[in-house]
N, C-alpha and C positions, 0 to 999 in steps of 0.2 A: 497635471492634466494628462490623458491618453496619450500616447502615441499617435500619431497623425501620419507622421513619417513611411511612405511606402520602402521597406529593406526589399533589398537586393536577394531574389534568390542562390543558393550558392549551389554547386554541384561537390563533388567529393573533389575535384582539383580547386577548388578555392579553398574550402576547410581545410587541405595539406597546408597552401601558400602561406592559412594563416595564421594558423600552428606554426609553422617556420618563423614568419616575420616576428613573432613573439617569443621564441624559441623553448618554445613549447610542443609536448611531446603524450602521446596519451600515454596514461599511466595505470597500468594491467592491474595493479593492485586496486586501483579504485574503483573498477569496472569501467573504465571508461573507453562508450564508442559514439562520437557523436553523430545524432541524426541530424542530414541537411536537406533531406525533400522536403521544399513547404507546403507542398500539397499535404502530405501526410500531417505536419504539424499545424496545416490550419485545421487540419479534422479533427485533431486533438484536442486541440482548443475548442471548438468548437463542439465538441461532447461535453464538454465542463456547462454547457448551457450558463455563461456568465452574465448576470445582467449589470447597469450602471453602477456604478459604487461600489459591487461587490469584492468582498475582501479572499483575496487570491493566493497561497502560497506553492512556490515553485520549490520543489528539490532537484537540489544537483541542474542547475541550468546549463552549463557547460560555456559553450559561446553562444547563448542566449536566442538560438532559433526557436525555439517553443515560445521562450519568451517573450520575443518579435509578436508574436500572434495573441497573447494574454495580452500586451501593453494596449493593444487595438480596444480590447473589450473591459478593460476597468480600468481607473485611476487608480486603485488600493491594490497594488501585488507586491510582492515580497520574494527575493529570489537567493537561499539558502545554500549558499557554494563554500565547498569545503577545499578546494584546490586555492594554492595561494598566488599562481600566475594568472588561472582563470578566473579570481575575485579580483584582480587588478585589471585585467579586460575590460570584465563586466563593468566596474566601477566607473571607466574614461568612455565605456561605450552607450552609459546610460546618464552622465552627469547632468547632462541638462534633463532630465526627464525626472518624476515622483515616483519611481520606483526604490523601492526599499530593498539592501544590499546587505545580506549579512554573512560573516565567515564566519564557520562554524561548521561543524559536523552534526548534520540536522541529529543521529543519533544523541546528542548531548547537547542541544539546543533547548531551554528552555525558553517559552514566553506566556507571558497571559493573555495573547493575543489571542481574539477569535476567529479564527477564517471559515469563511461560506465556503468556499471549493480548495480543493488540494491535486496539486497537476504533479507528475512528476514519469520524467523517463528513469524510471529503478535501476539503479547500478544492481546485476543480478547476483553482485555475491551476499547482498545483507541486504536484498529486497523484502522478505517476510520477515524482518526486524525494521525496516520504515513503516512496511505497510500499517504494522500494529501501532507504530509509538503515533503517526495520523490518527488510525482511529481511538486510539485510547484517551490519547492527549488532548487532542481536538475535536475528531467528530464530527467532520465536514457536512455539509450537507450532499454534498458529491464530492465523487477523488474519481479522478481518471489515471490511472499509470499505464506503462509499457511494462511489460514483464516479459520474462520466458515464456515461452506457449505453451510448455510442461506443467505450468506454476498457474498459471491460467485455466488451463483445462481442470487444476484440480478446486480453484476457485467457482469456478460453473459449476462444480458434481453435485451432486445430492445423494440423500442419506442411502447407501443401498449400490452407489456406485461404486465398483472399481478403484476409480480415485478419489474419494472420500475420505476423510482424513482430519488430523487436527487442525490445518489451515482454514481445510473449509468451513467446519463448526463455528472456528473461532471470529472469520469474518461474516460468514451468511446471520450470525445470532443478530449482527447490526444493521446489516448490510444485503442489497438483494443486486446482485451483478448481472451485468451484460454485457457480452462480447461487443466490440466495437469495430475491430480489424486484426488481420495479421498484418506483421511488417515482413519484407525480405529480407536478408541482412545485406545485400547491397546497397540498401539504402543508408548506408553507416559508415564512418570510416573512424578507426579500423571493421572492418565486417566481424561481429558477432561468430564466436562457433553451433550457436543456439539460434533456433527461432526463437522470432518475438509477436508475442501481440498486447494489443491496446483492450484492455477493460474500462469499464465505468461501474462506480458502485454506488448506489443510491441509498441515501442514509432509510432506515425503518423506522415508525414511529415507535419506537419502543423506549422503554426509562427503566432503565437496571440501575439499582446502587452498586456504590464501588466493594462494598463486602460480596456482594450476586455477583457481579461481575468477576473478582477474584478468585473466588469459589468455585465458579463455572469453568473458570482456566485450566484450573487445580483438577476439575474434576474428569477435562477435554486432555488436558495432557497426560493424566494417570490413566485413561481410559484406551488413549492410542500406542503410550508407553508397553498395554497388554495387550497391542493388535492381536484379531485373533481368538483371542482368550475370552470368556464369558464375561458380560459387566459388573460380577457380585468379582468373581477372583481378579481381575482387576482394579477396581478398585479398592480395595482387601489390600492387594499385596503393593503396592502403588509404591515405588519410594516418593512419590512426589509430594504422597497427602500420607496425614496418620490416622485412620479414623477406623475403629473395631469394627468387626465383619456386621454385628447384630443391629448397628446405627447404620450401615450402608446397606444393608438388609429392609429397615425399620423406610430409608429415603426410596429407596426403588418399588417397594410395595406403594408409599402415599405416591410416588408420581404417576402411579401403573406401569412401572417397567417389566419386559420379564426380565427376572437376572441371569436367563440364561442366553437374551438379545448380550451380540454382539457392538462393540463402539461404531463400525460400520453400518451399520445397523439405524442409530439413533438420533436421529435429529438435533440441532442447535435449541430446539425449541425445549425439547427433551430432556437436554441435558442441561439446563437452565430450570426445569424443574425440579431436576436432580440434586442441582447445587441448592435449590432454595427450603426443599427436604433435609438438607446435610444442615442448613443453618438454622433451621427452624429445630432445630434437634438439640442443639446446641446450650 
């Protein structure tokens, strides 16, 4: 069943207390800073637009304040903690409850499970290695995360921007984002040396096979690998991909590219034509 249970706000002098009483300690290597404003985490929640029964998974829950706020709105969550003092919290602090608890390093988490929405405050050292094994694996129909606002900003950009890039190809192909908030990093303890903000990303109706899909990566990574550099000599000279100049010549002419358009330049859409030229060749 839900949570029912109204939790106790906490300020940053209870999350120390309770860190200590458990002698527990945040730990740099993991990125860990956890947030305790519940205002901030019911809005988070609350971007996930969850409705009953919908199936939820959390990454990296910490001491379970996001959590607190997800248990409210589904019976079906799943909370994905890789720390082994913080999976033993969670464990005694959710026993009586249907929340699902698993230890693991969501990176090497397998399941065949399907979840509708994906929450998670990003540890920011290997944020753009969750964000993708989410979309790739699973496919949310929404993910809401905290990121760096560096990382964020280049998730917003579009093709032509500034910060335009292979993150952003690689998520905007599935995904069409919206800012949601900044956070301060007071809001955390320990305090972040980075700003953060909250994105939400709203799944596209789009149906790529996994050869398009892979193709397209191949093609996003060799293309940014040559910032800069024209899209024919880029992908030409790619260590990523091996494919002779006169078939990536042969792909960019059928998608209408020019090959002297830059990867800044070229849209998620673009280059999903690009990859399906390279395969159709083949």
């Amino acid at each position: 069943m839900m949570l029912k249970k109204k939790y106790v706000s906490m300020n940053r002098k209870d999350v120390i207390g309770l860190l200590n009483s458990r002698s527990l300690s945040p730990l740099k290597k993991l990125g860990q800073n956890f947030l305790w404003n519940s205002a901030i985490t019911s809005q988070i929640a609350a971007a996930a637009d969850i409705k009953d029964n919908e199936s939820v998974i959390e990454i990296g829950p910490g001491l379970g304040a996001l959590s607190d706020e997800l248990a409210k709105l589904t019976n079906d969550l799943t909370l994905v903690e890789l720390d082994k003092g913080l999976f033993s919290f969670l464990s005694e602090k959710y026993s009586s409850s249907s929340i699902k608890l698993v230890h693991s390093d969501f990176l090497k988490y397998e399941s065949s499970a399907k979840y509708d929405k994906a929450v998670s405050n990003l540890p920011y050292y290997c944020a753009s290695e969750i964000l993708f094994k989410i979309i790739e694996d699973y496919q949310p129909e929404i993910i809401v995360i905290m990121l760096q606002k560096e990382m964020a900003e280049r998730i917003l950009s579009h093709a032509g921007d500034d910060s335009y890039g292979a993150l952003t190809a690689s998520v905007s192909l599935l995904y069409t984002a919206e800012n949601v908030m900044s956070v301060a990093a007071d809001n955390f303890y320990p305090e972040p040396d980075v700003k953060s903000a909250v994105l939400k990303l709203i799944r596209k109706n789009a149906d790529y096979t996994k050869e398009e899909r892979e193709m397209f990566r191949s093609a996003v990574k060799s293309a940014f690998w040559g910032r800069r550099k024209r899209i024919l000599k880029s992908l030409t000279d790619s260590p990523h991909m091996s494919i002779e100049k006169s078939r990536v010549m042969s792909a960019l002419e059928k998608s209408g590219i020019d090959p002297n358009k830059r990867a800044e330049e070229i849209s998620p859409e673009e280059f999903m034509n690009i990859a399906r030229a390279i395969i159709e060749k083949q």
